[in-house]
PDB file of N, CA, C, O and CB in Angstrom:
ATOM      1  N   UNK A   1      73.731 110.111 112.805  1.00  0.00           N
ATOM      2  CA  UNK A   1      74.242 109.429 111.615  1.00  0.00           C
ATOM      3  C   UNK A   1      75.552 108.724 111.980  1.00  0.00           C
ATOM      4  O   UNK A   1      76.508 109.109 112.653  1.00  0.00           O
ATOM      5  CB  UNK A   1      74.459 110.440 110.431  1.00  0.00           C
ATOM      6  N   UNK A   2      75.326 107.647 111.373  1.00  0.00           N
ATOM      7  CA  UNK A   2      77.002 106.655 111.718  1.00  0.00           C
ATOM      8  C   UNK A   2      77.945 107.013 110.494  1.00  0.00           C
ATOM      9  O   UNK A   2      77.573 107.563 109.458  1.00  0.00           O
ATOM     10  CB  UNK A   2      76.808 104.512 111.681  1.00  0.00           C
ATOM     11  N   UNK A   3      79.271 106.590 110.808  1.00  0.00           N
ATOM     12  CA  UNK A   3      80.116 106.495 109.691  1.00  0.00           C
ATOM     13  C   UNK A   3      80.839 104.980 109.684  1.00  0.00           C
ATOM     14  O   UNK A   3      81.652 104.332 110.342  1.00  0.00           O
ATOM     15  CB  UNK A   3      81.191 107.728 109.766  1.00  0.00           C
ATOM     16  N   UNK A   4      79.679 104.812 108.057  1.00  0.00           N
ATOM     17  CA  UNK A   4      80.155 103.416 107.604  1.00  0.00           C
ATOM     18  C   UNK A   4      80.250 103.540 106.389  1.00  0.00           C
ATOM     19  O   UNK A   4      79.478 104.197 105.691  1.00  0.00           O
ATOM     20  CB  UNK A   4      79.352 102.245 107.891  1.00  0.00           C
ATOM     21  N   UNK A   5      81.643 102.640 105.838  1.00  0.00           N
ATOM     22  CA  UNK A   5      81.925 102.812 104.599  1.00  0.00           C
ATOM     23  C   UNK A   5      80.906 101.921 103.307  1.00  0.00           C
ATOM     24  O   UNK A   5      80.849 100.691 103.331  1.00  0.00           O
ATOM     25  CB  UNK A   5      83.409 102.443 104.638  1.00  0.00           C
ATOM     26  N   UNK A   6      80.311 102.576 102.456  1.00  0.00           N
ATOM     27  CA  UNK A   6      79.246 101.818 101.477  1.00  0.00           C
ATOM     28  C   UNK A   6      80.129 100.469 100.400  1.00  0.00           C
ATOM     29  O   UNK A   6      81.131 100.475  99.685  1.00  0.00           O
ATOM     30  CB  UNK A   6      78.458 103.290 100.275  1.00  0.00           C
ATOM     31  N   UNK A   7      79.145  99.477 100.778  1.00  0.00           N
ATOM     32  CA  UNK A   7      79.438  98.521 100.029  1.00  0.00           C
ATOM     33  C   UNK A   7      78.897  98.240  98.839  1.00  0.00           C
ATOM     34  O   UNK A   7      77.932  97.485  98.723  1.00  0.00           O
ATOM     35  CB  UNK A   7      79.356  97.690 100.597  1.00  0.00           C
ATOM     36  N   UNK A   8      79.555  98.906  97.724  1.00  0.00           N
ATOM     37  CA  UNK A   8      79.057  98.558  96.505  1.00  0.00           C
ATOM     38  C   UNK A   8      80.098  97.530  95.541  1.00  0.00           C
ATOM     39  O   UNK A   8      80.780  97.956  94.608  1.00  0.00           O
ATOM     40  CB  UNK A   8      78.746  99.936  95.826  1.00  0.00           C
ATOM     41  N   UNK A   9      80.048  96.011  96.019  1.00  0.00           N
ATOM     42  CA  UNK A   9      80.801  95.064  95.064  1.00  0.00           C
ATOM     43  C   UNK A   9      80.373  95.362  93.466  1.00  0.00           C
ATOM     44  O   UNK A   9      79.260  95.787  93.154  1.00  0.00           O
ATOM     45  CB  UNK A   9      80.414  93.426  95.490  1.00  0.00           C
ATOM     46  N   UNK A  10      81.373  95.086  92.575  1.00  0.00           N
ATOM     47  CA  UNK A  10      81.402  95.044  91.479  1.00  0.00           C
ATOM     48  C   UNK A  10      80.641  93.746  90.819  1.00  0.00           C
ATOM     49  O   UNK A  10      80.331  92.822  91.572  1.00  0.00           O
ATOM     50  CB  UNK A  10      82.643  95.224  91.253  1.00  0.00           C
ATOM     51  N   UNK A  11      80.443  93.697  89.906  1.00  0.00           N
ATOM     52  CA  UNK A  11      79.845  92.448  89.028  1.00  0.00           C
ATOM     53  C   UNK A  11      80.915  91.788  88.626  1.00  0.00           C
ATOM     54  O   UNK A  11      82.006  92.335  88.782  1.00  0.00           O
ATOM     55  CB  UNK A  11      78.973  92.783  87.739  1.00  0.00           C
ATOM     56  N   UNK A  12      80.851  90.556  88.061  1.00  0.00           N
ATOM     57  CA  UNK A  12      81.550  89.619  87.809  1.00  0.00           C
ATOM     58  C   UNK A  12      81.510  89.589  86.234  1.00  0.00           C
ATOM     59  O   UNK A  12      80.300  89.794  86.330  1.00  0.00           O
ATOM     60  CB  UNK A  12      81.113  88.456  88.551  1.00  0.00           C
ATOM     61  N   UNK A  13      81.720  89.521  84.813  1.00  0.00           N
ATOM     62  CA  UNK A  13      81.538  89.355  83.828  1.00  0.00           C
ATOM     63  C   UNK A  13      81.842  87.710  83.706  1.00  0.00           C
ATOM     64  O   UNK A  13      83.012  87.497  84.023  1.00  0.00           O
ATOM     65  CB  UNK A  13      82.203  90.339  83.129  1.00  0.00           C
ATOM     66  N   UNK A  14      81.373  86.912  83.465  1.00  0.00           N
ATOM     67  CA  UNK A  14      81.959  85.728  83.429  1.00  0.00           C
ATOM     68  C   UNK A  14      81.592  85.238  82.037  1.00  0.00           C
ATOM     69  O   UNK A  14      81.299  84.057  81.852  1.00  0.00           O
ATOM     70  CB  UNK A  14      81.539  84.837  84.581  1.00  0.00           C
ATOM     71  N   UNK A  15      81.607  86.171  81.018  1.00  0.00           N
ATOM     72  CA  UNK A  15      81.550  86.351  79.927  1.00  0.00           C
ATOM     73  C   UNK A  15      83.177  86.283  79.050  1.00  0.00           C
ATOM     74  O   UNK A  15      83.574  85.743  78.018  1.00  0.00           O
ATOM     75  CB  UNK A  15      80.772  87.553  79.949  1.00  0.00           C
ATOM     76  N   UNK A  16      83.924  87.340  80.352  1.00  0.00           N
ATOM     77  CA  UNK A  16      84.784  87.555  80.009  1.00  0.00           C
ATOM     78  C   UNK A  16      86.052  86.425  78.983  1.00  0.00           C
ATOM     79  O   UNK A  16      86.014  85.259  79.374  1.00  0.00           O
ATOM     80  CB  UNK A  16      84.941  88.026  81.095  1.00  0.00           C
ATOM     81  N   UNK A  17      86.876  86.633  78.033  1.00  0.00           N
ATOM     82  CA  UNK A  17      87.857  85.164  77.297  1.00  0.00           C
ATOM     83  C   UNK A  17      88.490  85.299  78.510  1.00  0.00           C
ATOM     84  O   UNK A  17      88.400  86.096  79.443  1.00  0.00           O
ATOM     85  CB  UNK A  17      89.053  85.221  75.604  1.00  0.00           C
ATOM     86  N   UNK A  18      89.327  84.068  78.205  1.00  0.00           N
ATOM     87  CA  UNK A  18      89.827  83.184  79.632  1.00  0.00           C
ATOM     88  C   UNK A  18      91.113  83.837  79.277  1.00  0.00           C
ATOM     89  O   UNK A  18      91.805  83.858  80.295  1.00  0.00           O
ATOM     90  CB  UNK A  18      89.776  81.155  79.781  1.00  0.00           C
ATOM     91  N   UNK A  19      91.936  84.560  77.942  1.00  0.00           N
ATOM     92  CA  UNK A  19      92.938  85.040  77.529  1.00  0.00           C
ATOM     93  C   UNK A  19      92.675  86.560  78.626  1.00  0.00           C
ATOM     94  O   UNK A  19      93.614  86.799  79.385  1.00  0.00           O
ATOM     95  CB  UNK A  19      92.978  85.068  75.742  1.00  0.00           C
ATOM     96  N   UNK A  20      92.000  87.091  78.661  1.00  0.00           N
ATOM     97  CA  UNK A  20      91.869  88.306  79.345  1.00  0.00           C
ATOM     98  C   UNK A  20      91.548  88.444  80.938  1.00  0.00           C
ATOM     99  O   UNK A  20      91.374  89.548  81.454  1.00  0.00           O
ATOM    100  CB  UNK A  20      90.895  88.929  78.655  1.00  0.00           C
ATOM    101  N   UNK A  21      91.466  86.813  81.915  1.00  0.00           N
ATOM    102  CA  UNK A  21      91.279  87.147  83.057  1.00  0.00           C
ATOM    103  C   UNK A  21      92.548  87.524  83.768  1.00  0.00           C
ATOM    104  O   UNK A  21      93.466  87.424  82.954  1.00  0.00           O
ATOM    105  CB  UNK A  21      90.599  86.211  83.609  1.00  0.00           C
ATOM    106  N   UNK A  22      93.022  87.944  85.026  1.00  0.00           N
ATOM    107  CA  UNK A  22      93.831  87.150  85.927  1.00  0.00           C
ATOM    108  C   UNK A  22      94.337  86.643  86.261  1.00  0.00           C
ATOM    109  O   UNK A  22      95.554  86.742  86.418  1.00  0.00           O
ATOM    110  CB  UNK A  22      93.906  86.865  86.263  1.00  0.00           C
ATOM    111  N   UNK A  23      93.256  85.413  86.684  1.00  0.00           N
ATOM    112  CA  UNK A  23      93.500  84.010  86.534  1.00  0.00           C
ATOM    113  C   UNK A  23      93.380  82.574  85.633  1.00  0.00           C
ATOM    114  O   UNK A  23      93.060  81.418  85.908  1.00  0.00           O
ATOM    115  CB  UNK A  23      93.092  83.852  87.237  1.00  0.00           C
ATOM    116  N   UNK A  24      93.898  83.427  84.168  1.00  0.00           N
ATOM    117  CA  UNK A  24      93.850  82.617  83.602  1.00  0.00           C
ATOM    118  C   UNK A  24      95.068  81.333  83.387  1.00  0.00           C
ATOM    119  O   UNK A  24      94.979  80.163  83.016  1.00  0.00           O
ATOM    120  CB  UNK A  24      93.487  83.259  82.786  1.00  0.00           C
ATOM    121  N   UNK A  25      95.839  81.917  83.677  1.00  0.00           N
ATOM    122  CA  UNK A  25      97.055  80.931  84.358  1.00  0.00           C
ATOM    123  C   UNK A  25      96.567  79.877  84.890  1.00  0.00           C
ATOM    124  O   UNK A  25      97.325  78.918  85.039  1.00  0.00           O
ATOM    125  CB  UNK A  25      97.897  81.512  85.485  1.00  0.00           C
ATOM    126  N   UNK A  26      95.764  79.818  85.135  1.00  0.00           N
ATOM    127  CA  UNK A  26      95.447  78.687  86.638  1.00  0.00           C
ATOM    128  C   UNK A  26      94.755  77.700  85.967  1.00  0.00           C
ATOM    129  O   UNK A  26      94.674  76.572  86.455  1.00  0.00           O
ATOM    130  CB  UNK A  26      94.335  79.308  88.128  1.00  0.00           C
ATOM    131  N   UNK A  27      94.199  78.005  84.810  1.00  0.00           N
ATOM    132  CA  UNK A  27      93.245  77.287  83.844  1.00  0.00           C
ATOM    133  C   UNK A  27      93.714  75.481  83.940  1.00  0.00           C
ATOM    134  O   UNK A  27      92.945  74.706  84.509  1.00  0.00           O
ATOM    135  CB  UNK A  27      93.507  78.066  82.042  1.00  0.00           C
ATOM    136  N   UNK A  28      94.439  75.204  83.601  1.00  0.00           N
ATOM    137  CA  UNK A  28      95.300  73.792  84.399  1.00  0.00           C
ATOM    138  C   UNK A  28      95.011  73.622  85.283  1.00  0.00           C
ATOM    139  O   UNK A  28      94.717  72.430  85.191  1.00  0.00           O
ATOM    140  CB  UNK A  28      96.594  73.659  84.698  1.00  0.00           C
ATOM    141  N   UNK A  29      94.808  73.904  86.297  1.00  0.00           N
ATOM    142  CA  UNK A  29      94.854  73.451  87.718  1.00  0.00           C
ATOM    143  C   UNK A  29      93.311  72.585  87.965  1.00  0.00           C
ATOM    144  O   UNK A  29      92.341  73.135  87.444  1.00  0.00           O
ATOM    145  CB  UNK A  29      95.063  74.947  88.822  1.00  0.00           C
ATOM    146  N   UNK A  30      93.111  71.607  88.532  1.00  0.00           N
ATOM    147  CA  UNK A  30      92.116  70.909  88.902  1.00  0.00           C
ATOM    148  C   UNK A  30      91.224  71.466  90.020  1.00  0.00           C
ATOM    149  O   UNK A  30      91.810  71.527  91.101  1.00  0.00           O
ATOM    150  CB  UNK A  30      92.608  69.754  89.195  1.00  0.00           C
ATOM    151  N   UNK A  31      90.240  71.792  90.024  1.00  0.00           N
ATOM    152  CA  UNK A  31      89.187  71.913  90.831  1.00  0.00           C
ATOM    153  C   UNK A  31      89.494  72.065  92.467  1.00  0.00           C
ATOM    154  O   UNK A  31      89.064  71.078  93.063  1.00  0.00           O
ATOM    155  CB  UNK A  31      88.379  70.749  90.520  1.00  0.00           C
ATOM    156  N   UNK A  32      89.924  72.731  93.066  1.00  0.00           N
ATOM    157  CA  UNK A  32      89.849  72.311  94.817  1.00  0.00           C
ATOM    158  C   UNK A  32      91.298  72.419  95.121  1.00  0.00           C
ATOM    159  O   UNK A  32      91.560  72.640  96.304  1.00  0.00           O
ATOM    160  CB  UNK A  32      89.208  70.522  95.297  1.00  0.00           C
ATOM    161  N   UNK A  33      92.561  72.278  94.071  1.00  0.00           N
ATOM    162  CA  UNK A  33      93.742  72.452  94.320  1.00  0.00           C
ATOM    163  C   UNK A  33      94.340  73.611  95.319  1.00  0.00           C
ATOM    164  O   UNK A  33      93.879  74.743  95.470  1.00  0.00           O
ATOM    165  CB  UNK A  33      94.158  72.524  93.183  1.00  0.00           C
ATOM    166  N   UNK A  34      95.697  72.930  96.078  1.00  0.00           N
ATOM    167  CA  UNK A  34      95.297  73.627  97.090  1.00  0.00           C
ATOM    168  C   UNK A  34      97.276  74.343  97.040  1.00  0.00           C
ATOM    169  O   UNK A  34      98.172  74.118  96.227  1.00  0.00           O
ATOM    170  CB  UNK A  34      94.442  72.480  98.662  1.00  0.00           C
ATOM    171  N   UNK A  35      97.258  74.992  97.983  1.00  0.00           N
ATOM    172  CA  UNK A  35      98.487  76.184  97.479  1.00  0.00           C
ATOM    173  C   UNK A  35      99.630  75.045  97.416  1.00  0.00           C
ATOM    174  O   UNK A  35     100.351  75.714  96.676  1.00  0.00           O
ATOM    175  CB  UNK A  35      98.945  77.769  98.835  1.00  0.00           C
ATOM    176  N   UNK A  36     100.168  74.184  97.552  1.00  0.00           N
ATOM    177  CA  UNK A  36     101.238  73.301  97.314  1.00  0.00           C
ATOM    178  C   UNK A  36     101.325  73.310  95.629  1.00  0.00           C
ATOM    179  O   UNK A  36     102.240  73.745  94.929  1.00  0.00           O
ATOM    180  CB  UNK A  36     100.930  71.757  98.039  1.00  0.00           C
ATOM    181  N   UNK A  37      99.877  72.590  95.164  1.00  0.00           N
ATOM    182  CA  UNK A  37      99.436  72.525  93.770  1.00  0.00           C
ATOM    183  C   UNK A  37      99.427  74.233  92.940  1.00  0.00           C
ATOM    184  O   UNK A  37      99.151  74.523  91.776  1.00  0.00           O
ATOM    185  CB  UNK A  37      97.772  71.770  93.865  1.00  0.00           C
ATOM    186  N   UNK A  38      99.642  74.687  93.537  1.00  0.00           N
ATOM    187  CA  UNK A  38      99.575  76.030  92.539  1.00  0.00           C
ATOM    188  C   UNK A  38     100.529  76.309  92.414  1.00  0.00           C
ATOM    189  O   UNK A  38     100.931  76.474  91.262  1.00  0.00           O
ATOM    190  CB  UNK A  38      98.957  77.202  92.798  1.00  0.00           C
ATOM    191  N   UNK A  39     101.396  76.509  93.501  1.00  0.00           N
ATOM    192  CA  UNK A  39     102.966  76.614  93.563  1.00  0.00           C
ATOM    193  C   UNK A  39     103.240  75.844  92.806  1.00  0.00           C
ATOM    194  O   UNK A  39     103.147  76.257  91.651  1.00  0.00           O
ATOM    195  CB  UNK A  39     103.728  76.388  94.729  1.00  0.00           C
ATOM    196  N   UNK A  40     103.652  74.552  92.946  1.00  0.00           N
ATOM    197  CA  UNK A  40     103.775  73.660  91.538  1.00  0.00           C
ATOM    198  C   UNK A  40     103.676  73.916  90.390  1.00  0.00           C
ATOM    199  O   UNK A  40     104.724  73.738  89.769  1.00  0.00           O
ATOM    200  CB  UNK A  40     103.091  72.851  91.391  1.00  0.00           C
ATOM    201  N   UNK A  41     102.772  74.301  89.767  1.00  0.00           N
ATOM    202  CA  UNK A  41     101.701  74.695  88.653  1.00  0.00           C
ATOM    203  C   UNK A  41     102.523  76.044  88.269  1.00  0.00           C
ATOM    204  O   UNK A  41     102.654  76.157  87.050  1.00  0.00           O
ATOM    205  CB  UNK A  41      99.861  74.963  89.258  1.00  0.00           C
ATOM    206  N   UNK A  42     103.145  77.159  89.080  1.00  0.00           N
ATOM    207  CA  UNK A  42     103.457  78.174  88.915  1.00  0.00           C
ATOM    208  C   UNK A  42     104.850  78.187  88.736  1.00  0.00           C
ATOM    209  O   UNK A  42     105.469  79.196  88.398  1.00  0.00           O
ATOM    210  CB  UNK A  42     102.985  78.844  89.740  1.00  0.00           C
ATOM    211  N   UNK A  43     105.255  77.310  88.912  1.00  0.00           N
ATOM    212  CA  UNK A  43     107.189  76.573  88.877  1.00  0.00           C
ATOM    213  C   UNK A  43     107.661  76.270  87.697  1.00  0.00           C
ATOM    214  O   UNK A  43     108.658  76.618  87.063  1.00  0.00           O
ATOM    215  CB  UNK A  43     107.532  74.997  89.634  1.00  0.00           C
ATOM    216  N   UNK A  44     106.131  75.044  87.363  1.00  0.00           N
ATOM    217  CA  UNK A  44     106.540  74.283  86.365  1.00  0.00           C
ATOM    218  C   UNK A  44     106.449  75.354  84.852  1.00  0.00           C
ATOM    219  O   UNK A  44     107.035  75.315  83.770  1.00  0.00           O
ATOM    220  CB  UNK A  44     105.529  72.859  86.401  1.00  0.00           C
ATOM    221  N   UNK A  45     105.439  76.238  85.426  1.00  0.00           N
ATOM    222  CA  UNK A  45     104.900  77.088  83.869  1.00  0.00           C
ATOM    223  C   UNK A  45     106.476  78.130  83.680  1.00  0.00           C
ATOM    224  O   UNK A  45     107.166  78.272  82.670  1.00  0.00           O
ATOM    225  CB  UNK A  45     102.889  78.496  84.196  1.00  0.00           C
ATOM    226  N   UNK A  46     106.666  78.753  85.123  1.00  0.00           N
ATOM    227  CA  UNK A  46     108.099  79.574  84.814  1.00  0.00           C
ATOM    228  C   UNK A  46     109.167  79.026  84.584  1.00  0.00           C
ATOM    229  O   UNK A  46     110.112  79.815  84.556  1.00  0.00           O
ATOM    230  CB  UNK A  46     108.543  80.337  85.731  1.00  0.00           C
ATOM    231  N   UNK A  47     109.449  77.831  84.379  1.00  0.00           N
ATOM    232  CA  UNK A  47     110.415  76.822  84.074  1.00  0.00           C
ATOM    233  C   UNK A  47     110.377  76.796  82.146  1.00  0.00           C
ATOM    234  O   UNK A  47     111.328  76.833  81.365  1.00  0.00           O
ATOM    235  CB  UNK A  47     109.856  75.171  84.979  1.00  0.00           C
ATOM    236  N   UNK A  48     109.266  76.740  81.935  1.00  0.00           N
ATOM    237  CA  UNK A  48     108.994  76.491  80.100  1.00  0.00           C
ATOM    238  C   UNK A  48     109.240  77.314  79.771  1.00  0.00           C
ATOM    239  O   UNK A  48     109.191  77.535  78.561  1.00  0.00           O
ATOM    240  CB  UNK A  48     107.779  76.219  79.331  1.00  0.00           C
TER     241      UNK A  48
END
């Protein structure tokens, strides 16, 4: 017998409101934006 750790990923709800993700912050941000643009995005929001 080997020792390997079991991969059981979680599900995604993508049901979930956009008020209750994470990343809902990011909701602004355009498609493909890349860490310059988030930083930005994350400046301008802690600035307001």
């Amino acid at each position: 017998m080997t020792d390997r750790a079991e991969c059981k990923p979680s599900t995604v709800d993508h049901e979930q409101e956009a008020d209750e993700r994470d990343d809902a912050h990011l909701d602004d941000l355009e498609e493909g934006a890349g860490c310059t643009e988030i930083w930005e995005h994350l400046a301008e929001k802690r600035n307001e």
